[in-house]
Structure formats: structure tokens, C-alpha cells
N, C-alpha and C positions, 0 to 999 in steps of 0.2 A: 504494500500500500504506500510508502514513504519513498518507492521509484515512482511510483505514478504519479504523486503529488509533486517529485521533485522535475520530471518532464512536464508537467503543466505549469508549472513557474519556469523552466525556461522557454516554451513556446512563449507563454505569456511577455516576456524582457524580451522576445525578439520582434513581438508583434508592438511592442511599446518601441523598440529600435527605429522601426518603421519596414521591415524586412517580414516576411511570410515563411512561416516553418510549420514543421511539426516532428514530435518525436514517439519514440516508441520503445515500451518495452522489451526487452528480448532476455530467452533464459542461458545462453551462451554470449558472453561480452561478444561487440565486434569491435576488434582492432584496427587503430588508425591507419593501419596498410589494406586492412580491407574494405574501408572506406575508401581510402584516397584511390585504389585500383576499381572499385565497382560502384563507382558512386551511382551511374545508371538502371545498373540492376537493381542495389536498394532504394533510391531514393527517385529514379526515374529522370525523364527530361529535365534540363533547363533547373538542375538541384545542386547543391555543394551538400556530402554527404559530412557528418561529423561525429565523431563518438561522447558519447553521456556517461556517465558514471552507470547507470543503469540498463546502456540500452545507448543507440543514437539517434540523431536528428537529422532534419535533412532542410535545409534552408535555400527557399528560394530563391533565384539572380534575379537581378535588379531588370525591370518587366514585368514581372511574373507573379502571379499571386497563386496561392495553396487555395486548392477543391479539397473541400473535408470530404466529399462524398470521395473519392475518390484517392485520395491522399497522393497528389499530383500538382503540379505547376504548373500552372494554364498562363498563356500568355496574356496582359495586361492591357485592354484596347483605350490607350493613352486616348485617340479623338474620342471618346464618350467624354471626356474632362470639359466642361463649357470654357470656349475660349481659347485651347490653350498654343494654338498657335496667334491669335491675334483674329482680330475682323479680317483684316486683309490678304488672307491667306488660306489655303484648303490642306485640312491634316490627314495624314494618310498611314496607317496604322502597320507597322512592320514587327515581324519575330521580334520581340523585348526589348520594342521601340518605337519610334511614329519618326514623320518626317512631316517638315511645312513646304507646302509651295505657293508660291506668293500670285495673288490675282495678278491679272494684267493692267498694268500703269504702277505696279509695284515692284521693289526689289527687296533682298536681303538686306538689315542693318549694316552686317559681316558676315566675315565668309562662317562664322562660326553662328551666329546668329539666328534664333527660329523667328524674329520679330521682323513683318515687312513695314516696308515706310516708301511713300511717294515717291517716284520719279519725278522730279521736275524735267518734264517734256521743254518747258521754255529756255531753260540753263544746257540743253542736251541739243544743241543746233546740227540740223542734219549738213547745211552748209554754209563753207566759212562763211562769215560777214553778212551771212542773207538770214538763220534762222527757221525753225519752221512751218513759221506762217510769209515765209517770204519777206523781202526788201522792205515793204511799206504794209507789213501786215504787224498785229499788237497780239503777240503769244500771252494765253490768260489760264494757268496753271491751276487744275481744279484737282482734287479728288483723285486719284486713279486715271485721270486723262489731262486734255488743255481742249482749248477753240482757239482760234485764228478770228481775230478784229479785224474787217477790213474798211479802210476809208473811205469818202465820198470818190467815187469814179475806179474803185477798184471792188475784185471778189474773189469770191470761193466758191461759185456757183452751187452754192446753200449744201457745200459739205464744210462743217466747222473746223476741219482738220486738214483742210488742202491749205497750202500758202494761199494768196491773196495776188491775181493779176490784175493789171492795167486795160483786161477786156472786159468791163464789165457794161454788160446788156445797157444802152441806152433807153428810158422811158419814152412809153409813148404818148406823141402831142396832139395838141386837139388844136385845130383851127378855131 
């Protein structure tokens, strides 16, 4: 009774750790060589196997959370988490991990970085000295995109993301 009580107080410290285990009694100790050689066969996938005074434990990798039905580490699906790549980006849930990928009009903070943030389209000139609303176009950096200003006698034939020419449709007069 005082193994069983002593492996529920170390589950218990490891689930306070913030790590998923479980252990177990056994009537033959297992030794730390036979943990460290078959951590798989005892303890299963995606487990670090460890010996207890009573019996061993078998502690889940970082991912992964312990099925009591099962007594197994199941992998962890990080995008359930609200949020946790940011608004601006789509989570996508990998083997005992997630990965961000940033909408479009956004990038990486860093190369290390799961947090996206703006492109400034008007700071990112497609060419020298002209910009990408053009010579005489006003690039206006919004959100995840920009629009293109264009002046009296110039356009973008009402796409807000074309530069701005010098042909723009003359109105028509009434005598």
C-alpha cells in the first residue's frame, strides 16, 4: 500500500511540474538499464521510461499528454489552444508540436518567431524610385494589404492595388 501511495505522489509532482506521467507498481524492480534500453516496450511512444523505488514511471515528452484509459502519450493538439499563434496567422498541429503560418500581407516577427506582424507593402517598393502604387500614386498601408491613391487625371482602373497611370478615362460632356 505505501508503493502505491508513494507513485501517486510522484505522478502527482510531475503533473504539478507541468509534464504528464504515470507510474506503476511492479513485483520484480526494473532497473535503470532496463528502462533506458526499452523505454518503448514499457512505457510506449513519445515516453522517457524511469525507475521508482517501487516500480517505474514513465513520463511524457514535451507534446504529449498521458491517456489514463490507456496508459499512453497521445500527442498534444497545440491549435485547440485559443490564439496561440496570433490572429494573423493559421496553426497547424505537428507530432509534439504545431507550426504558424502567417496570413497573407503578413510575415514572421523572426526567423524564430510564431508571432506575424504587417508587411508594410508601402516601405517594400516593387521599383526603384516609383513604388507600388506608381510615380504619382499615395501607397496607404492597411491591415494585411495597402491601396494605391491616385490623383486628379491619373488611375488604377478601380483595382486599388495597381500603380496609378497618367491614362485615366476622360468624363463625359454635355453640351
Amino acid at each position: 500500500m505505501t508503493g502505491k501511495i508513494l507513485l501517486l505522489i510522484l505522478e502527482l509532482l510531475f503533473m504539478l511540474k507541468g509534464s504528464y506521467s504515470f507510474c506503476r507498481v511492479v513485483d520484480a524492480p526494473v532497473t535503470k538499464e532496463e528502462c533506458e534500453q526499452n523505454t518503448i516496450g514499457i512505457c510506449g511512444h513519445h515516453a522517457k521510461c524511469f525507475t521508482s523505488p517501487m516500480g517505474f514511471c514513465c513520463n511524457c515528452l514535451p507534446g504529449f499528454n498521458w491517456l489514463n484509459i490507456d496508459d499512453r502519450c497521445l500527442d498534444t493538439n497545440e491549435c485547440s489552444r485559443d490564439n496561440i499563434c496570433g490572429s494573423n496567422a493559421y496553426c497547424n498541429n505537428t507530432i509534439g508540436s504545431y507550426t504558424c503560418t502567417c496570413r497573407s500581407g503578413y510575415t514572421k516577427q523572426s526567423a524564430t518567431s510564431r508571432t506575424c506582424i504587417d508587411i508594410d507593402e508601402c516601405e517594400d517598393g516593387a521599383k526603384p524610385n516609383e513604388g507600388v502604387c506608381g510615380i504619382n500614386g499615395t501607397c496607404r498601408n492597411t491591415n494585411g494589404s495597402f491601396w494605391c491613391e491616385c490623383p486628379t487625371g491619373f488611375t488604377n482602373y478601380g483595382n486599388e492595388r495597381t500603380p496609378c497611370s497618367g491614362n485615366a478615362p476622360t468624363p463625359f460632356c454635355e453640351n
